[in-house]
N, C-alpha and C positions, 0 to 999 in steps of 0.2 A: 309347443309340442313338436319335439322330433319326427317329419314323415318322409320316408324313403323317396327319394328322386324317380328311381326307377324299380319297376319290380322284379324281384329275385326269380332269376332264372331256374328251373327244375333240373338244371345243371349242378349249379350250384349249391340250391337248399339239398340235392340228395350229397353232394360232397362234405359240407358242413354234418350231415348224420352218417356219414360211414362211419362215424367210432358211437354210434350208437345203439352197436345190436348188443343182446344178451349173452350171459357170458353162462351158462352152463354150470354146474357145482365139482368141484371138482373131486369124484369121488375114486375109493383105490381098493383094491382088494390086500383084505391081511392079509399078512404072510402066517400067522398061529391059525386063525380059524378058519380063512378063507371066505371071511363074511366081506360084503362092503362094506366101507366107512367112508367120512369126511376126512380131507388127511389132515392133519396137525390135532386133529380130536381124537377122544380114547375110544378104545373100543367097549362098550358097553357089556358085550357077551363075556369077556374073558378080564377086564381091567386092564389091561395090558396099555400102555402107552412109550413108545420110542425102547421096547423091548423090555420093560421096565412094569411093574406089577403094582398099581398106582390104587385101585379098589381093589374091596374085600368084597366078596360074592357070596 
């Protein structure tokens, strides 16, 4: 079994998780209803997607 020579410095293991925080959702306001949304998603209230009228309401 593989055991570490030395033990990982708190230098380090925090270096190794800097690309491990959370990343937020990334949300937008429309431009028709002024709701938020999720971007590359439709918008629910109005169907609308990429300007474009994709549900029937």
């Amino acid at each position: 079994m593989a055991v570490p020579k030395r033990k990982t410095s708190k230098s380090r293991r925090n270096k190794r998780r800097s690309h491990h925080k959370i990343i937020g959702a990334n949300i937008v306001e429309d431009k028709k209803s002024g709701e938020y949304r999720l971007s590359h998603h439709i918008d629910l209230k109005s169907g609308f997607y990429n300007g474009k009228k994709i549900l029937d309401n």
